[in-house]
VMD Tcl script that draws the C-alpha trace (Angstrom):
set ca {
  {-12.50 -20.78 -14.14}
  {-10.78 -17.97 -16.06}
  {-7.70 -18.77 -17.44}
  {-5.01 -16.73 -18.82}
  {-1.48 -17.25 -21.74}
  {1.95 -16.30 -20.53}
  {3.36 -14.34 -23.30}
  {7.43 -14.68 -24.66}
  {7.78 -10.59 -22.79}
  {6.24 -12.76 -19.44}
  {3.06 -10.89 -19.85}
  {-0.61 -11.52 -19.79}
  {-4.02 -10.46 -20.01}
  {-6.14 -10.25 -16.74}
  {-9.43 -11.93 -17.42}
  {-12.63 -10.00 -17.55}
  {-14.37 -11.64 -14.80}
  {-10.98 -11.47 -12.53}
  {-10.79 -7.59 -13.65}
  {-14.25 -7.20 -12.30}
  {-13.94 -8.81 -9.57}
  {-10.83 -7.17 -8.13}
  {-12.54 -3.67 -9.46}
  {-9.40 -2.93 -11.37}
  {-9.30 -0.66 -14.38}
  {-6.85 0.12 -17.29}
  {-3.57 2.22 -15.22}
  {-4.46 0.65 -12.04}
  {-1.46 -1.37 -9.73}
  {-1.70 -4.90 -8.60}
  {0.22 -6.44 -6.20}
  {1.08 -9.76 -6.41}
  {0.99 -11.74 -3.05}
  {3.02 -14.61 -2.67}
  {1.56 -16.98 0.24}
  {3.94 -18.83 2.01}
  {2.47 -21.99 1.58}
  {3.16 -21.52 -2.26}
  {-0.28 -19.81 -3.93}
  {-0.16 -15.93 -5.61}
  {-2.60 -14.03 -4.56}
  {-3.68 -10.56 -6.59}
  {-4.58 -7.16 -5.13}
  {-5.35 -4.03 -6.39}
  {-3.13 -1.42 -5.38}
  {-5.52 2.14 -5.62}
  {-6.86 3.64 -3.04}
  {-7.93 7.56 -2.63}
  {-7.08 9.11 0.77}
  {-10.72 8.56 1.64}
  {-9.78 4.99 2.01}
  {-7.13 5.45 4.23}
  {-9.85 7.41 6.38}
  {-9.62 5.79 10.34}
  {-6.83 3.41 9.12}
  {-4.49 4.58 12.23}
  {-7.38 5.39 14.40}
  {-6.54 3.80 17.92}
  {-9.82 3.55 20.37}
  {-9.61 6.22 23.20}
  {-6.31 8.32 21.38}
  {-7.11 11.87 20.69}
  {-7.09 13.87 17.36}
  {-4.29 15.61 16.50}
  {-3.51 18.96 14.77}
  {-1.55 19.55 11.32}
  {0.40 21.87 13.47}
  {1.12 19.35 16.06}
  {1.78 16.57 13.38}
  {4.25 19.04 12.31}
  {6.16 19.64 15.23}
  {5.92 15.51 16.05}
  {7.83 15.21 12.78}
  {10.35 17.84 13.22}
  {11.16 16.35 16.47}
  {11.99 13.07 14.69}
  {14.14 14.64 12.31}
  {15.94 16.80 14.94}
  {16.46 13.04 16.86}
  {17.74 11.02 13.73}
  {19.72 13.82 12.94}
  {21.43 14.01 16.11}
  {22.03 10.05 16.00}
  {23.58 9.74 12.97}
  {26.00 12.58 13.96}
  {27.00 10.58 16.89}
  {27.60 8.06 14.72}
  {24.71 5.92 15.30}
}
mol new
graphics top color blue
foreach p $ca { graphics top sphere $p radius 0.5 }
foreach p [lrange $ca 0 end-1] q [lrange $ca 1 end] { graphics top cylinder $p $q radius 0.2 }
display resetview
């Protein structure tokens, strides 16, 4: 099992083998996931657009247009603007 020394600045080094595993390279993010029942889990944090690809995809909705996404968020705007000027 790799292991790993804490350093005085609460650093350390990732292991090779962990490295490798989680595909992570020198500038990359990892999250650190702490489990409820107490372990820390690792995760890499990179990921190109291509790998968001179908990530909101809901079976049966349509496609929708930049133009459309557009408008969609204006019309958000337009509503939280007009809340918080109500006071809301």
């Amino acid at each position: 099992m790799p292991t790993s020394t804490l350093t005085s600045k609460g650093q350390i080094t990732i292991p090779k083998q962990v490295r490798d595993r989680l595909g992570v390279h020198q500038g990359d993010r990892i999250e650190f996931v702490l489990e409820p029942s107490g372990p820390v889990s690792l995760r890499p944090l990179k990921r190109s657009a291509r790998d968001l690809a179908g990530f909101l995809h809901r079976p049966g909705a349509g496609t929708v247009s930049q133009p459309e996404m557009d408008a969609g968020v204006l019309e958000l705007i337009a509503e939280d603007d007009e809340r918080i000027r109500e006071g809301g």
